[in-house]
Structure formats: structure tokens, C-alpha cells
C-alpha positions in Angstrom: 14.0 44.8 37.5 15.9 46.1 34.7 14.0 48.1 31.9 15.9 45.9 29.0 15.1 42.3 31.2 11.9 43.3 31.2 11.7 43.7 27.4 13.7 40.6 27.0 11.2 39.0 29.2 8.5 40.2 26.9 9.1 39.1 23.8 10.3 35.7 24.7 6.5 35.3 26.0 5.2 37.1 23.2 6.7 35.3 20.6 5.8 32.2 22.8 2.4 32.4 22.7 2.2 33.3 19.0 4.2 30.1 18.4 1.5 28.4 20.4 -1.3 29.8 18.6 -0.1 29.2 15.4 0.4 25.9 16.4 -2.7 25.2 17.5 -4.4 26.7 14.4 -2.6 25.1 11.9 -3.5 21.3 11.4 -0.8 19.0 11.1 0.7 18.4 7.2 -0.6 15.1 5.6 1.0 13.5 2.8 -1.6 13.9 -0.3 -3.1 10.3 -1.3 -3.5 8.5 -4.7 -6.1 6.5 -4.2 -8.7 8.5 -2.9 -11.7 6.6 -4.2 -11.9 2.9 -4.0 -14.6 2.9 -7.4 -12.1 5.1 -9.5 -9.2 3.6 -12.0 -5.8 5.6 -11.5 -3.2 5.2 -14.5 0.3 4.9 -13.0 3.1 4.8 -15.0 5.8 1.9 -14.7 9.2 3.7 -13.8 11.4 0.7 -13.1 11.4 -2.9 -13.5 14.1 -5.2 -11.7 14.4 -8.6 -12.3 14.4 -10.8 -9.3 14.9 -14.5 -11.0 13.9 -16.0 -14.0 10.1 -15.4 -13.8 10.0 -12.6 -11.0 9.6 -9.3 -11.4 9.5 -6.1 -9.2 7.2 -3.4 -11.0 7.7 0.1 -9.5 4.8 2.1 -10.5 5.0 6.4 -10.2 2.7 8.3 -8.3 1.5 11.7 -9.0 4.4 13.6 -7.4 7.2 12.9 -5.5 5.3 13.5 -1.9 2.2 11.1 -2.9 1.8 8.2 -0.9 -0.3 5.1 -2.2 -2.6 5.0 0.9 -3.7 1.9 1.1 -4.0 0.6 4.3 -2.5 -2.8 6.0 -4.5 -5.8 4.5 -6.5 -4.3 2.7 -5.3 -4.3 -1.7 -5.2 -2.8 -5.4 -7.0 -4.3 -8.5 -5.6 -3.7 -11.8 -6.9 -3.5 -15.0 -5.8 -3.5 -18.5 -7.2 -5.0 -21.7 -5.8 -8.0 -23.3 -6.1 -9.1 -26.4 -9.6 -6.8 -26.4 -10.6 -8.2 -23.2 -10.6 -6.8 -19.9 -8.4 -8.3 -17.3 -8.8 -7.2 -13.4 -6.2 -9.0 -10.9 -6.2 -7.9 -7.0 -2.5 -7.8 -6.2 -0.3 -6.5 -2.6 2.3 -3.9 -2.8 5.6 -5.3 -1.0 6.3 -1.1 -0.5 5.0 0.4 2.7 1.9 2.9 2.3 4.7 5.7 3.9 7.0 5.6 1.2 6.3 8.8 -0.9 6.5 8.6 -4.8 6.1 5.5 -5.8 4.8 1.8 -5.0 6.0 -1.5 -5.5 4.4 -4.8 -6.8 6.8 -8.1 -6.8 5.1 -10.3 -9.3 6.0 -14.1 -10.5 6.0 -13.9 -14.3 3.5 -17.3 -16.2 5.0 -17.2 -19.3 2.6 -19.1 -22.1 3.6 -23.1 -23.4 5.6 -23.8 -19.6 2.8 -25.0 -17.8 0.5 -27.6 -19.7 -2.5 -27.1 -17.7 -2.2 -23.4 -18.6 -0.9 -22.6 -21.8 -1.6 -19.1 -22.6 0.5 -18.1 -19.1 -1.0 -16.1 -16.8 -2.7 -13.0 -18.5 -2.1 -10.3 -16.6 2.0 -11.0 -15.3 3.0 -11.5 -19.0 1.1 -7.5 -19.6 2.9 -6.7 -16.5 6.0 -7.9 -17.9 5.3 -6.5 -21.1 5.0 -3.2 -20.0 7.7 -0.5 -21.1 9.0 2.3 -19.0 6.3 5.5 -19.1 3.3 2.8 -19.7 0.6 3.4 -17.8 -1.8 1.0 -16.2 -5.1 1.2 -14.1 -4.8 0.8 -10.6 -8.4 1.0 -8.3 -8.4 0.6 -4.5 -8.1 0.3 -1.5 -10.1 -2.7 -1.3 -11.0 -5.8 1.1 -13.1 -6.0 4.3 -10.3 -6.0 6.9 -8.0 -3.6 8.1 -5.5 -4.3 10.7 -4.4 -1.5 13.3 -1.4 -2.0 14.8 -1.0 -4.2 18.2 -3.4 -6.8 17.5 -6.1 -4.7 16.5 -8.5 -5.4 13.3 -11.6 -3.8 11.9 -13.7 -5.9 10.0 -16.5 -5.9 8.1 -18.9 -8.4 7.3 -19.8 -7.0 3.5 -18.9 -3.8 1.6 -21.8 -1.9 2.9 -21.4 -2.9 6.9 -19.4 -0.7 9.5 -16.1 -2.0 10.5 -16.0 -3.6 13.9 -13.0 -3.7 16.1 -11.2 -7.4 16.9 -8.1 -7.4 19.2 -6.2 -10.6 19.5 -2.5 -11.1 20.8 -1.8 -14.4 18.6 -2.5 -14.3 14.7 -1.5 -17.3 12.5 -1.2 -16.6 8.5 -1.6 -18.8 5.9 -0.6 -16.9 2.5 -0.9 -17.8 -1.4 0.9 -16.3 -4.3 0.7 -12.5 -3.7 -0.3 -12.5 -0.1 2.9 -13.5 1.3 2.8 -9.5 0.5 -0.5 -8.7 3.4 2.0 -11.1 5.6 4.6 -9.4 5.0 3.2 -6.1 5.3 1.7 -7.2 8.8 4.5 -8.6 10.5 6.9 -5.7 9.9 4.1 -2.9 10.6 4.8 -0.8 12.9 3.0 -0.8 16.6 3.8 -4.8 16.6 5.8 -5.2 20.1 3.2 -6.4 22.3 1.6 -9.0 19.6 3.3 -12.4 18.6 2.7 -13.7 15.2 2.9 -17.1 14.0 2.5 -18.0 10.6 2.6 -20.9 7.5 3.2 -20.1 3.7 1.9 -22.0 1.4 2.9 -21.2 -2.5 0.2 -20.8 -5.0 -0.9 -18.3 -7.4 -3.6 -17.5 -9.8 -2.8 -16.9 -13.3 
């Protein structure tokens, strides 16, 4: 065989298994998470606000850089926390963003302005904050909370309490009933990816806590 295949020959398997080794040696890049401790508050700062009707509002909160994701995973969600009027309010809310957009996160949130509802006249607390908030404020988010955590292809763990180890439920057929913000978990679910081989059939049902 010829002296310069053979050379040829030699550093295609050289460089070959160096590719390989470096391959194996190097672990696979994750995207750096936000919220990396469910019992610690992160300030986020609001960097858009889009009105969607009259008293809806999507919030679009910054993360720390531009390759941050949220990580929160399907069905589980954020508090957050801000003081009002020298009280603390704490509201559990659904991002409508998926946890693999880098950057930033999303909360769409239905705005209860004070003297419109008689039963509630001081509005809902923590939306009229929300809408009060001006671009570059900063407000606490804490997370990811809730017992459940769905998979992908019918596939939940849950746990019984906080302090209990997940365990895994598989079902092919899931019916929803949502309220307020979690039409966002439905959402989230049914557009997930890893859905072909499950059918889900759901009901909304409209309500919301102030």
C-alpha cells in the first residue's frame, strides 16, 4: 500500500478516536437554571408587559442571562411575593412560556382592578402589583413547587407530601379540569412534548382567586 494512503489512513483514525474520547469525556452542555432552590426568593425584573384585553396582561420577567432557563418542570409552579401596602402577599401562578425557552419567562395574568366587583372591592392584590409594575422592577419569584410532575407519555411522579419520594403513575387517558391560572399546567401538558401515544381530554372551568 502506498506510503502517503497509509498516512492518510492514519490520521483519519487518529483523529477519530480522539474525537471519540473527547466525546466521551466531556458531558453534555446543560442550560444553567434559575431556580435552583425551591425555599429561595429570586428577584426577576419585568422586561415587557403586553396587553392582551381590557384586564389581561402578559408579564415577561428576565432571567439572569440570555442562556437561563426557568426550570420548572411540567405541573409543577412559581409563588410570588411582594409586599403590599406593608403586607406580604404570596400568589402560586403558571408560566404560559415553555421551561426551554432561554432568557426569559412568561406569566399571562387577568388584571382585578378595585370598586368592579362588589364582593371584592380592593381587586385582587397581587394582579393590580403585577400590573403596577414598571419596566426594570423586580419581583420575588420562589419555586419549583407542587407534588406532581408529569413526564411525558402518560407518565407522572407523585408524591403524597413534601417530604415523600415521588412515585411513578402511567395512564393513557387524562381529563383536566382547570381554574384561573391553570388553564396554564393544561396548557403546558397538552402541548408537551413526548405526547403521541397519550389522548387527553379535558373541561375548563373559569375561576380565579384574587
Amino acid at each position: 500500500m502506498d506510503t502517503m494512503v497509509i498516512i492518510a489512513l492514519a490520521v483519519v483514525i487518529v483523529s477519530t478516536l480522539l474525537f471519540m474520547i473527547k466525546s466521551m469525556g466531556t458531558p453534555e452542555k446543560k442550560e444553567p437554571v434559575t431556580l435552583l432552590d425551591p425555599n429561595t426568593k429570586y428577584p426577576l425584573p419585568l422586561i415587557e408587559k403586553q396587553e392582551i384585553s381590557h384586564d389581561t396582561k402578559r408579564f415577561r420577567f428576565g432571567l439572569p442571562s440570555s442562556e437561563h432557563i426557568l426550570g420548572l418542570p411540567i405541573g409543577q409552579h412559581i409563588y410570588l411575593s411582594a409586599k403590599v401596602n406593608g403586607s406580604l402577599v404570596v400568589r402560586a401562578y403558571t408560566p404560559v412560556s415553555s421551561d426551554e425557552v432561554k432568557g426569559h419567562v412568561d406569566l399571562v395574568v387577568k388584571v382585578y382592578y378595585k370598586n368592579v366587583n362588589p364582593k371584592f372591592p380592593d381587586g385582587g392584590k397581587m394582579s393590580q402589583y403585577l400590573d403596577n409594575l414598571k419596566i426594570g422592577d423586580t419581583i420575588d419569584f420562589r419555586g419549583p413547587n407542587g407534588l406532581l410532575v408529569y413526564k411525558g407519555k402518560g407518565v407522572f411522579a407523585i408524591r403524597p407530601d413534601k417530604k415523600s419520594e415521588p412515585r411513578l403513575k402511567t395512564t393513557k387517558h387524562i381529563g383536566m379540569l382547570a381554574g384561573g391560572t391553570d388553564v396554564s399546567q393544561v396548557q403546558k401538558k397538552t402541548t408537551s412534548q413526548n405526547n403521541q401515544s397519550m389522548q387527553c381530554d379535558f373541561d375548563l372551568n373559569f375561576n380565579a382567586i384574587l
